[in-house]
PAVEXFI-134377 format. One record per residue (C-alpha): x, y, z. Coordinates in steps of 0.001 Angstrom, whole numbers, padded with zeros to 6 digits, always signed. Example, Ala and Ser with C-alpha at 12.3 -4.5 7.8 and 13.67 -1.06 7.14 Angstrom:
BEGIN
+012300-004500+007800;+013670-001060+007140;
***
This chain:
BEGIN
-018767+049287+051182;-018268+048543+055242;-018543+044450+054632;-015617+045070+051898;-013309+047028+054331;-014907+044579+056854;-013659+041789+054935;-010062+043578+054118;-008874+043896+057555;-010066+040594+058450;-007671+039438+055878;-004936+041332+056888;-005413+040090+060100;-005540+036954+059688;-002074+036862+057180;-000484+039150+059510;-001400+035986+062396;-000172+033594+059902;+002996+035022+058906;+003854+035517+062768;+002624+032468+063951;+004370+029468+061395;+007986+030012+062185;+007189+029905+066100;+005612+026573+065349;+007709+025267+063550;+011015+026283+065070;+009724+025067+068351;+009847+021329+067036;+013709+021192+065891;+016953+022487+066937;+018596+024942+065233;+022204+024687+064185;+024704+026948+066153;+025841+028643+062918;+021745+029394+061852;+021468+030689+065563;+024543+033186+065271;+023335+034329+061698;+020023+035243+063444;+021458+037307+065708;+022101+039585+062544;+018716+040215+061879;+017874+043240+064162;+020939+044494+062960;+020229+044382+059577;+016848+045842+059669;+017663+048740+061420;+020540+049641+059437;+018130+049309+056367;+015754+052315+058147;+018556+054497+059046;+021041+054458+056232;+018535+055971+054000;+017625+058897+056641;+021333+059553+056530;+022129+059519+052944;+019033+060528+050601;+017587+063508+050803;+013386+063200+050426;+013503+062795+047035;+015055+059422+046261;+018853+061285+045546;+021862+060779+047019;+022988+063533+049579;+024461+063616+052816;+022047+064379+055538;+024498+066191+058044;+021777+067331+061221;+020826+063112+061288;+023908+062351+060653;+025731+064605+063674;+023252+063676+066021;+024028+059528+065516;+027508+060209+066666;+027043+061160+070265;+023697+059057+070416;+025431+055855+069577;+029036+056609+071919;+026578+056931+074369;+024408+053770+073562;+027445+051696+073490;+028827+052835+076980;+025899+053420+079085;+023627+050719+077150;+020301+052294+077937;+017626+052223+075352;+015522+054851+076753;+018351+057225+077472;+019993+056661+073848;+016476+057518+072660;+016258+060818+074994;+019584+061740+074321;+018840+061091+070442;+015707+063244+070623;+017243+066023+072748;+020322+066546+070119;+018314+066271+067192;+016400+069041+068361;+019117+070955+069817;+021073+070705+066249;+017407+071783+064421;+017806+075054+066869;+021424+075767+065326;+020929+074782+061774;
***
């Protein structure tokens, strides 16, 4: 049983490498059009709008339903994040009203 899970996270590993390591190498060798490099830039966005839409919007049970003590406690979070531009602090801040807002509600 311990050469199988052995075996399984030596696997994992070693497609986890893989799937890091082929774009590096082989983005390294050409240049990338401008328009391919500003469509990138939409990437991060993307993916973290994909983890935090659903925390707003579905309760834990797959339906539809407004989550209002997430939602509330984006709002100042993200004024904030876009003035001050602090990642830590935005995360602070984020953690402090979240809590604060679980106290009330």
């Amino acid at each position: 049983m311990r050469l199988n899970i052995f075996f399984l996270i030596l696997g994992m590993g070693i497609v986890t490498f893989l799937t890091r390591i082929s774009p590096m190498v082989v983005l390294t060798r050409w240049a990338l059009p401008e328009k391919i490099k500003r469509g990138l830039e939409y990437i991060p966005l993307s993916i973290l709008s994909s983890i935090v839409f659903p925390l707003f919007f579905f309760n834990g049970e797959g339906e539809i339903e407004i989550q209002l003590h997430p939602l509330l406690s984006s709002f100042p979070v993200f004024l904030f994040a876009w003035k001050v531009k602090s990642l830590w602090g935005s995360v602070l801040l984020g953690m402090l009203i979240y809590w604060g807002l679980g106290l009330i509600f």
